[in-house]
Structures are given as structure tokens and as C-alpha cells.
C-alpha positions in Angstrom: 0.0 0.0 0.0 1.6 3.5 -1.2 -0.2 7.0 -0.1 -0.8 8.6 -3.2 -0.2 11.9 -2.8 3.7 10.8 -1.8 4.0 8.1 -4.8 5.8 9.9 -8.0 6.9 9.1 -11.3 6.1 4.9 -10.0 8.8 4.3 -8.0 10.1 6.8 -5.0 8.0 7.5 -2.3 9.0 11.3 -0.9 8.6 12.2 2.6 5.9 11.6 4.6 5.2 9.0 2.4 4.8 5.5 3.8 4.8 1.8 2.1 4.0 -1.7 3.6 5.8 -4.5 1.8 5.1 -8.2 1.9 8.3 -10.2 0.9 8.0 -13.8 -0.1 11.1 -16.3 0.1 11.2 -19.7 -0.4 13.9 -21.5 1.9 15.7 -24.8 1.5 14.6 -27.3 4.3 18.9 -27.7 5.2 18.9 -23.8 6.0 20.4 -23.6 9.8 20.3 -20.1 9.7 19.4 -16.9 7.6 20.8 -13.1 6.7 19.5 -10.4 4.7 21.6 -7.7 4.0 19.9 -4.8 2.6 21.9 -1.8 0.6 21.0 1.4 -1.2 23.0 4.7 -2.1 20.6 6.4 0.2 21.6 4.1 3.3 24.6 5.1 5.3 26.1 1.7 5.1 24.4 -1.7 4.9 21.8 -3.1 7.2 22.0 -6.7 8.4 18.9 -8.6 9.8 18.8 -11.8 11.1 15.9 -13.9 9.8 14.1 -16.1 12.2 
């Protein structure tokens, strides 16, 4: 879901815009343990989750 007033040109969302995500990931059954790492130009650095 994207606020409309915030969404332009189909893909950035200015400020106070807000969007709700729904990622979908299909994981092997031998998977002991997963990372996402998420990067972007606009990030400081990168951002590491643990996914449990």
C-alpha cells in the first residue's frame, strides 16, 4: 500500500510517504540459519537482519 499523494513518477516514495511490503522467500529445508543484508545509495552503510 503506497499514499498517493507521496508516490511519483512509480517508484520513490517522498517524505511523509509510507509503504507496507510483503516479501516472499522460499527457503531450502537444510537452512540452519538466515541473513539479509539490505543496501542502497541512500543508506549510510548496509543493514543486516537476522531472519528467524
Amino acid at each position: 500500500m503506497v499514499e498517493n499523494k507521496n508516490w511519483i513518477g512509480q517508484f520513490e516514495i517522498q517524505a511523509p510517504g509510507k509503504a507496507q511490503v510483503l516479501l516472499t522467500f522460499e527457503v531450502p529445508k537444510s537452512a540452519e540459519q538466515l541473513i539479509m543484508v539490505i543496501r542502497h545509495d541512500w543508506l549510510p552503510g548496509s543493514i543486516v537482519l537476522q531472519v528467524k
